[in-house]
C-alpha positions as CSV (number, residue, x, y, z in Angstrom):
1,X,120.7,59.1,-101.2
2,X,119.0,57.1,-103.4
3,X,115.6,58.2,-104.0
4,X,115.0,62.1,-104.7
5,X,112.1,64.6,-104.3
6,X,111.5,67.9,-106.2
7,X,110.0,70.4,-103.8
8,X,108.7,73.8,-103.7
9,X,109.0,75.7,-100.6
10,X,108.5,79.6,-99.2
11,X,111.9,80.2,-97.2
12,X,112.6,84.1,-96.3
13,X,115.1,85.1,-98.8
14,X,117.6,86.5,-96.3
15,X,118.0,83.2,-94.5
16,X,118.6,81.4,-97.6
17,X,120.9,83.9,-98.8
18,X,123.0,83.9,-95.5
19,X,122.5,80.0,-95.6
20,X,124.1,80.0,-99.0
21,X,126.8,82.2,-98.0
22,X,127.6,79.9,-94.8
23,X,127.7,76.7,-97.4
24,X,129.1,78.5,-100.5
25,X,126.8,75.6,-102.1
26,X,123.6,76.3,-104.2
27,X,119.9,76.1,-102.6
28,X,119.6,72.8,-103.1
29,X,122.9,71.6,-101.4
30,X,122.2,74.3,-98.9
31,X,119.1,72.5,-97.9
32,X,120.6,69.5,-97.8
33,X,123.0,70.1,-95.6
34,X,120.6,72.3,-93.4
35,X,118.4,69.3,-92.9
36,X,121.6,66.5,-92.1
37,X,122.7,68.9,-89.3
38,X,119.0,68.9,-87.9
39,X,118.7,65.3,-88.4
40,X,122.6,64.7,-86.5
41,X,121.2,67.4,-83.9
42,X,118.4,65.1,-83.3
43,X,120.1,61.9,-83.3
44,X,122.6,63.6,-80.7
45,X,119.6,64.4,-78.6
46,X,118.5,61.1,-78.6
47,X,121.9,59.5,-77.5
48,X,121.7,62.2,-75.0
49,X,119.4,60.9,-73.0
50,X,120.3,57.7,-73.1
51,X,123.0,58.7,-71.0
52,X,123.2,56.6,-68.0
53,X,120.5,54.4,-69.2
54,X,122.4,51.8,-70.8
55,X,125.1,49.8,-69.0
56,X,128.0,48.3,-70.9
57,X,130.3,45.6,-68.7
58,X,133.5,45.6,-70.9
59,X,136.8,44.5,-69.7
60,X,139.7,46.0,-72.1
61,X,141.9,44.0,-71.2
62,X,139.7,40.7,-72.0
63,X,138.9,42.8,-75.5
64,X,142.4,43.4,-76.4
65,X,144.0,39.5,-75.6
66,X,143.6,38.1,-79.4
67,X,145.5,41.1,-80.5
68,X,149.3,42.7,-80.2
69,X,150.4,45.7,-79.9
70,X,153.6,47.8,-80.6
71,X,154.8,50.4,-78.6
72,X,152.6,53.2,-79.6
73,X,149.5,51.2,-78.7
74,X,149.0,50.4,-82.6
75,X,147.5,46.7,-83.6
76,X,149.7,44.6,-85.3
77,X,147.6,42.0,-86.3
């Protein structure tokens, strides 16, 4: 977060409150966080429906040549 922005804002005071007591955080970090989980929620709904929509052609075994293994499936190199 680089730039920042003082608001003002009418929220009813029982949602904030129970918002605060979900967090344990302050209003400000409360609203933060409320408004990354609705901007996740809508990048998840956007990789929803691109479901089907985009087609990948990936061979693992041509990915995983140039690279070795030990046996737990870990790279070595």
């Amino acid at each position: 977060m680089s730039d920042m922005r003082k608001i003002t804002a009418f929220i009813p005071a029982a949602l904030l409150e129970t918002a605060q007591a979900n967090t344990g955080e302050g209003v400000s970090e409360t609203l933060r966080i409320a408004l990354e989980k609705l901007n996740y929620a809508a990048w998840c709904k956007r990789m929803l429906e691109l479901r089907g929509k985009v087609k990948f052609e990936w061979n693992l075994d041509e990915l995983s040549e140039d690279r070795e293994f030990d046996e737990h499936g870990n790279v070595i190199n």
